[in-house]
Legacy VTK file of the C-alpha trace (Angstrom):
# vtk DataFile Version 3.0
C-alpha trace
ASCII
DATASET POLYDATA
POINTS 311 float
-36.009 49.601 38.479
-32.564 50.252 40.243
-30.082 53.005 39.094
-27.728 50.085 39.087
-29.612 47.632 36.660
-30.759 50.624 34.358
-26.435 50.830 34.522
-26.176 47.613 33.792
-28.786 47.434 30.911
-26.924 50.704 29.072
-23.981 48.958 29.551
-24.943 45.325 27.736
-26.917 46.961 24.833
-23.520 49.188 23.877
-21.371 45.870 23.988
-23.981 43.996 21.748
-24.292 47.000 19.608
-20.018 47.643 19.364
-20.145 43.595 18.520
-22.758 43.762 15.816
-20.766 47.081 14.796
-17.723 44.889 14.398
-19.581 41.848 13.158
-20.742 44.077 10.047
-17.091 46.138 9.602
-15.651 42.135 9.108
-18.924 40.971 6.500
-17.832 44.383 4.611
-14.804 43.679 4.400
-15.334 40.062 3.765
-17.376 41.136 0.486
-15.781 43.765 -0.633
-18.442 46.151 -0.826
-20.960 47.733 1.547
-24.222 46.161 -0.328
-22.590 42.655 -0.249
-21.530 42.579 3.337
-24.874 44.175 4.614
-27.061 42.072 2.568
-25.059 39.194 4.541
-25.922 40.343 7.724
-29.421 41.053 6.566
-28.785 44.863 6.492
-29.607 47.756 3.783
-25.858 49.152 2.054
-26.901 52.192 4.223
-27.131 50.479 7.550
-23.787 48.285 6.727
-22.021 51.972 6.380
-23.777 53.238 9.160
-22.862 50.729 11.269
-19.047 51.066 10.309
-19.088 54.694 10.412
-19.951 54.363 13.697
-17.376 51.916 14.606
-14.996 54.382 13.170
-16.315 57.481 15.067
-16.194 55.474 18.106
-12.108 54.143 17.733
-11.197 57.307 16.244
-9.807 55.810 13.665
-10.588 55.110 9.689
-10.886 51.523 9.451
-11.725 51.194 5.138
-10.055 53.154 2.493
-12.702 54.158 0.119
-12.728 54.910 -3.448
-15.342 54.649 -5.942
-14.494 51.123 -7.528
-12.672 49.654 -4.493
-12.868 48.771 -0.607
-10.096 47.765 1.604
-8.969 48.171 5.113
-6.600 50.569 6.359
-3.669 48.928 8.843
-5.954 50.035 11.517
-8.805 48.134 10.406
-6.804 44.941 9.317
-6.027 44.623 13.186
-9.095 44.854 14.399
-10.599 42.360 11.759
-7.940 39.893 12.931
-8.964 40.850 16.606
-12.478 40.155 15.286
-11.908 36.714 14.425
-9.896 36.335 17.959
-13.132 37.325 19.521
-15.760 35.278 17.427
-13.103 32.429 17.653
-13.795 32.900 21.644
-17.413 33.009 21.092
-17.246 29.601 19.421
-15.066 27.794 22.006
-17.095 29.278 25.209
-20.076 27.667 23.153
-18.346 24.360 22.339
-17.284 24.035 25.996
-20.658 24.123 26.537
-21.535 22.212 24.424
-18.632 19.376 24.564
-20.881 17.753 27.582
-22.930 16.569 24.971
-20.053 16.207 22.260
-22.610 17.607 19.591
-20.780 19.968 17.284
-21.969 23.396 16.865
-20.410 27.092 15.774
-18.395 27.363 12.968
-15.798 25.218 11.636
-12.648 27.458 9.966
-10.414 25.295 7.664
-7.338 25.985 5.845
-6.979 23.068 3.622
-3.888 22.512 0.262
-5.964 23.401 -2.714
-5.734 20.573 -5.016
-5.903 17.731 -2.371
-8.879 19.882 -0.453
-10.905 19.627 -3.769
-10.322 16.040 -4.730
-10.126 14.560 -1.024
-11.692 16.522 1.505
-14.748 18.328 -0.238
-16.632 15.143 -0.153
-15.970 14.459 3.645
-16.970 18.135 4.413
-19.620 17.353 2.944
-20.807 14.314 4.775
-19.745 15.938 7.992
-21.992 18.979 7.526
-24.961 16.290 6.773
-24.180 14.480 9.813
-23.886 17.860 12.047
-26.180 20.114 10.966
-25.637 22.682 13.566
-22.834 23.127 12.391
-21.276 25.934 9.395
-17.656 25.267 7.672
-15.530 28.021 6.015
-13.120 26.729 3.966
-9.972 28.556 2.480
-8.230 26.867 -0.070
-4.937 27.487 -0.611
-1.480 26.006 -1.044
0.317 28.944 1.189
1.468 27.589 4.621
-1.249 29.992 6.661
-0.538 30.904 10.699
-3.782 29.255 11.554
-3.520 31.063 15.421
-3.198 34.815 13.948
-5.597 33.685 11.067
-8.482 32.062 13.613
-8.386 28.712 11.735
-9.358 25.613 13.929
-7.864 23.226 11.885
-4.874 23.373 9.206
-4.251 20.340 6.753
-0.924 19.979 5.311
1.041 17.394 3.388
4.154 16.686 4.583
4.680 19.614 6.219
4.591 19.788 10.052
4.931 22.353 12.438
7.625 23.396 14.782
5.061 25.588 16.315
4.554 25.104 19.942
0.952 26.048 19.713
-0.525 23.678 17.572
-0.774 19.985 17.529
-0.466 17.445 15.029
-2.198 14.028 14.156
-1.200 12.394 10.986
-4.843 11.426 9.247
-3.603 9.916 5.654
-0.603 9.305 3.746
0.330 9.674 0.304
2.990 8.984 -2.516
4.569 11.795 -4.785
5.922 10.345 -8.088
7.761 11.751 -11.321
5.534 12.634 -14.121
5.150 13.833 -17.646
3.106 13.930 -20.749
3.938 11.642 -23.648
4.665 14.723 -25.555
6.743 15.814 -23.229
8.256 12.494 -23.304
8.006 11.989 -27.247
9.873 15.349 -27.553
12.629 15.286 -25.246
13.176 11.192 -24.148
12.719 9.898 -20.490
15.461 10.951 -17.957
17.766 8.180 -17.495
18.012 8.204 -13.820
18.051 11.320 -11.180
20.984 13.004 -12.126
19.206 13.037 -15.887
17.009 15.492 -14.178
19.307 17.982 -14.956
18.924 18.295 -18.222
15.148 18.304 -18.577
12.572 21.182 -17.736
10.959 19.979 -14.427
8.040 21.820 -12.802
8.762 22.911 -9.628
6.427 24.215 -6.874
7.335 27.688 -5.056
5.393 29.677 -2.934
6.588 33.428 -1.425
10.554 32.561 -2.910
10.676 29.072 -0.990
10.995 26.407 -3.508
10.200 22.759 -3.250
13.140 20.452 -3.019
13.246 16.977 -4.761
13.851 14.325 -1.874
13.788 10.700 -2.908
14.625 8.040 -0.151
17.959 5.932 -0.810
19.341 2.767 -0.176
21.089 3.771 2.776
18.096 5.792 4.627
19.001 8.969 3.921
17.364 10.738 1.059
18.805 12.041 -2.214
18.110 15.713 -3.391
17.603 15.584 -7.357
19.165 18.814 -9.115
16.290 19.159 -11.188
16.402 22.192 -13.432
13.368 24.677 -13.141
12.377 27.011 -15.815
8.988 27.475 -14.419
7.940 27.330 -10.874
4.124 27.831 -9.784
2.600 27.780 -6.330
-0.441 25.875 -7.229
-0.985 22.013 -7.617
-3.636 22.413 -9.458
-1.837 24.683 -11.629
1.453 21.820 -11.648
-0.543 19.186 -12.728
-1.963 21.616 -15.470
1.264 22.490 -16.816
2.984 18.469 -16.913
-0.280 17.909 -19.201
0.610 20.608 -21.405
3.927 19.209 -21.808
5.242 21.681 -20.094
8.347 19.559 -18.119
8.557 17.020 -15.279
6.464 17.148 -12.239
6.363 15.667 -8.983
2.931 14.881 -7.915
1.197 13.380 -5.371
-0.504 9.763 -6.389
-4.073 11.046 -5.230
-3.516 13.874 -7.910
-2.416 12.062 -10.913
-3.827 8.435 -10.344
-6.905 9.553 -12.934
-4.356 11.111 -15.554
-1.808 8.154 -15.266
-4.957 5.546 -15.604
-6.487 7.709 -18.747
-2.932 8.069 -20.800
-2.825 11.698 -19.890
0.613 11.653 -17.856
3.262 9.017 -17.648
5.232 7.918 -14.830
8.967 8.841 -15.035
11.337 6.669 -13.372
8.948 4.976 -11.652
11.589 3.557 -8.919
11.617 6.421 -7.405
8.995 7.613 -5.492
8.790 9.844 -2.649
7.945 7.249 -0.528
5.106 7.310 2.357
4.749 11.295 3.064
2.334 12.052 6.090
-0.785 13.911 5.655
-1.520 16.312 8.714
-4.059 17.572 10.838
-2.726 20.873 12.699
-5.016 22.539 15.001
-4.306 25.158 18.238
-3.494 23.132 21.165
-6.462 23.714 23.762
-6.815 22.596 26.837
-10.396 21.335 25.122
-10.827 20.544 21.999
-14.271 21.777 20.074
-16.238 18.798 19.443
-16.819 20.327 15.957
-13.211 20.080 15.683
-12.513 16.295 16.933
-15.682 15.156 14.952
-14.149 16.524 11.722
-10.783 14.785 12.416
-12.405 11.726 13.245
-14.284 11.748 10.142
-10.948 12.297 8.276
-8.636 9.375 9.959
-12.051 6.823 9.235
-12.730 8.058 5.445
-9.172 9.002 4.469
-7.413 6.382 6.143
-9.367 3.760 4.478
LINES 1 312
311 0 1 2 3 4 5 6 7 8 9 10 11 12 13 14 15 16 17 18 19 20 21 22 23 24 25 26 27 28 29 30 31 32 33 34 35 36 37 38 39 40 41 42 43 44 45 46 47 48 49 50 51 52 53 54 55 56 57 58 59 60 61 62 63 64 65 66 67 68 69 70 71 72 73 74 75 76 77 78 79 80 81 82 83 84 85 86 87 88 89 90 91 92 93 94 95 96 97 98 99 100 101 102 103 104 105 106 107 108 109 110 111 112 113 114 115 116 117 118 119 120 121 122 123 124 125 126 127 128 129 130 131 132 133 134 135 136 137 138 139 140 141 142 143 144 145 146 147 148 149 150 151 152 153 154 155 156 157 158 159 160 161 162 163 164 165 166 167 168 169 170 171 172 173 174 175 176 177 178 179 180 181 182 183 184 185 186 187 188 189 190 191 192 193 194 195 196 197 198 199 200 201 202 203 204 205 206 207 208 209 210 211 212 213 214 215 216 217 218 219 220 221 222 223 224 225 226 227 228 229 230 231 232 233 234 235 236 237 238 239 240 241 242 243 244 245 246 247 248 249 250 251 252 253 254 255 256 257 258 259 260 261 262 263 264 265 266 267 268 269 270 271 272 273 274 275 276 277 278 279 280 281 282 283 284 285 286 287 288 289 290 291 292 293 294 295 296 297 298 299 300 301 302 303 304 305 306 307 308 309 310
């Protein structure tokens, strides 16, 4: 054997060890704990702090602040956890190139999806596009915060109503949905019906808010334009879930989207409130990183969407 392959032998087995090294720092911090993270990667607590201790040693750096109840990263070892998904992101597309002669989806699928309309909507198409691509594993964060789905290492973002003036990603509209004005008959029992829009004023309306950016109330005129209600908010919450929680409590007005409150509406639970006003036809996205190629695990899920959703 050559001095030059022995070279190049040294040289792959310390890249596969820094990436398993790296691989276990992200399951750690993942879990939250040494035992949880190594068990996920198949490894003794001892090995998983091994492995990051060398990975520290190496950088020169301390990647976790450790105490004896908590883990977390230090700055130092946030940015190379978000470099980590940059690199396993790579990993997947170089594979899905690969693969996209065949278009059979494989890797991992990362999806940021709106909580309440992930769990009612899309759970059950995940779940028929995992059976129908085995090969395939889905993450799935689900939250109502507007995530940067490049710096994050999402493939795919869905969002209602919301597009993106980012000139990374691209957007495909895959549903569309109706917000309407709701309460609880106690609510309504209690304080009367608003009138009309301007009534809004006067009542306690439910507002959703996330990091100090609060939802306006648009509702489409006569004219074209669009009307913003003055609706008066004594409590704001950055949850749908949580929204549609507090209108049944009888807590004030909400506005709701129709695939949220159809079952509550149907059962007695909520009550439309000036039903003529609606938020009319509001555009449910697909945003995903615009690539030269897209992952087939990618298009397959999209296609999936537009065919179940749009029906």
């Amino acid at each position: 054997m050559g001095v030059d392959t022995e070279a190049n032998e040294r040289s792959e087995l310390m890249l596969r060890t820094n990436l398993n090294d790296i691989q276990v720092f992200m399951a750690v911090v993942d879990a939250g704990s040494f035992i949880a993270g190594g068990k996920a990667m198949g490894l003794s607590r001892s090995a998983a702090g091994k492995a990051v201790m060398r990975l520290e040693d190496r950088l020169g750096v301390r990647l976790l602040n450790r105490t004896t109840r908590t883990l977390s990263p230090t700055d130092e070892g946030r940015v190379l956890y978000q470099r980590g998904l940059q690199i396993l992101a790579s990993v997947d597309e170089a594979e899905a190139s690969v693969a996209g002669k065949s278009g059979t989806p494989r890797g991992v699928l990362r999806l940021t999806v709106p909580d309440a309309y992930g769990r009612h909507a899309l759970l059950p198409i995940i779940g028929a596009y995992m059976k129908a691509w085995p090969e395939v594993q889905v993450e799935v964060s689900f939250t109502d915060r507007v995530t940067d789905i490049v710096e994050e290492g999402f493939d795919l973002a869905v969002r209602i109503g919301v597009d993106s003036s980012d000139t990374r990603l691209v957007s495909r509209v895959v549903a569309r949905c109706r917000a309407m004005l709701c309460a609880s008959p106690s609510y309504i029992a209690e304080r009367g019906a608003p009138s009309d829009l301007d009534d809004l004023a006067s009542h306690d309306c439910l507002v959703f808010s996330s990091r100090n950016q609060r939802q306006a109330w648009r509702f489409p005129s006569e004219q074209g334009d669009s009307i913003k209600a003055q609706a008066r908010s004594r409590l704001r919450l950055d949850s749908g879930e949580a929204l549609l929680g507090a209108a049944r409590a009888g807590l004030g007005i909400a506005f709701l989207p129709d695939f949220l409150i159809a079952g509550d509406i149907a059962a007695g639970r909520l009550a439309l409130v000036l039903p003529e006003h609606g938020s009319g036809d509001v555009p449910i996205l697909a945003l995903y990183p615009d690539k030269r190629l897209l992952d087939p695990r990618v298009r397959r899920f999209i296609d999936l969407m537009v065919e179940e959703l749009g029906s």
